[in-house]
N, C-alpha and C positions, 0 to 999 in steps of 0.2 A: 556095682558101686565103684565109686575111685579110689585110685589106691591110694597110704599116707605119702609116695611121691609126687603122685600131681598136686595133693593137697599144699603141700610144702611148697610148689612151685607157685599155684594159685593163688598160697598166701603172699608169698615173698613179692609176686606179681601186685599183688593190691599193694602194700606194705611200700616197696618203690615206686608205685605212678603216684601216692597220696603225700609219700616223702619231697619226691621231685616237683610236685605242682605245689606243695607248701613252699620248697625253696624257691618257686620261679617266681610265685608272685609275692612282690612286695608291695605294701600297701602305697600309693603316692603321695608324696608330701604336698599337700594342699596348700595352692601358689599363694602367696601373702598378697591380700585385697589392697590395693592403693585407690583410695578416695580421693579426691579432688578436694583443693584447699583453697578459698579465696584470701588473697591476702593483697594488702593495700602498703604502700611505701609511706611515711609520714615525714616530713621535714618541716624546718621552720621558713617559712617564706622573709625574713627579716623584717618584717612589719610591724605596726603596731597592733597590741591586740584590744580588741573593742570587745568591752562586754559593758551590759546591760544587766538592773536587776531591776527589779520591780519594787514600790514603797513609798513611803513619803518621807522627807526632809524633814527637819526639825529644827530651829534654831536651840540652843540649850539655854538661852536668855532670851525673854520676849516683854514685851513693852504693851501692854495697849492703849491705841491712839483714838479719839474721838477730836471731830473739828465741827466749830459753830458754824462752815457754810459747805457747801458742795462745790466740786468745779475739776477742769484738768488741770493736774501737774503742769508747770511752765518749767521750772527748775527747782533740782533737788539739789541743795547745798552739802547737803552732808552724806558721805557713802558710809557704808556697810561698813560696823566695827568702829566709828569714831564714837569719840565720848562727848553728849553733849550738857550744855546749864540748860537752866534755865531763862525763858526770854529768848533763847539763843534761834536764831532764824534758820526752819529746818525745810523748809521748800514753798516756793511763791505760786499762785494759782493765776490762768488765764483770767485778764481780767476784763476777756471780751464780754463774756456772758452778763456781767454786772454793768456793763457800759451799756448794754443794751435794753439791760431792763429798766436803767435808770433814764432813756431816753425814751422807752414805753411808758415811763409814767409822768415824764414831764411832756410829752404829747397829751398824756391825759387829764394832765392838770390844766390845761391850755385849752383844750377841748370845754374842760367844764367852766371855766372863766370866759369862753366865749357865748357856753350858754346861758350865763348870767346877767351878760350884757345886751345877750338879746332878749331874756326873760326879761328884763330892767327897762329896756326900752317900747316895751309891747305897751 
């Protein structure tokens, strides 16, 4: 058997390697993760800025117009926001189209008076 001096020895022996390898190692401080950052500079360009919305317009006052003939605008008298009477002259129509149809039907009046004359003459 051994004796209680080796024991003592054997113990004090563990007791010191278990002490010394606690003190040696210390746990490492776990290095701080740096992620990557995207980042963008923003400045003002001195410009104008343009924006855009979507919608529709709406006058808050509105009128509705009906006219006895069809035709293009030639000239508008009166702009946006004026006040107008009555009678008062608010835009003139081309009055190519009327010229022409008034000359298609005096061709065709002509037409038919010449067939009268030869009807009349048979």
């Amino acid at each position: 058997m051994r004796s209680p001096r080796h024991m003592r020895i054997l113990v004090s022996a563990v007791f010191s390697v278990t002490t010394l390898a606690a003190c040696e190692s210390e746990e490492p401080v776990p290095a701080s993760i740096i992620r990557p950052v995207r980042t963008q500079q923003v400045f003002s360009s001195g410009g104008t800025r343009v924006r855009t919305f979507s919608g529709a317009a709406q006058a808050g006052l509105e009128s509705r117009l009906s006219f006895r003939v069809a035709g293009k605008v030639q000239a508008l008298n009166v702009k946006v926001g004026d006040q107008v009477k009555a009678g008062e002259l608010i835009a003139e129509l081309d009055p190519m189209d009327y010229r022409l149809q008034v000359e298609e039907t005096e061709a065709s009046l002509e037409r038919a008076r010449a067939d009268l004359r030869n009807a009349e003459a048979k």
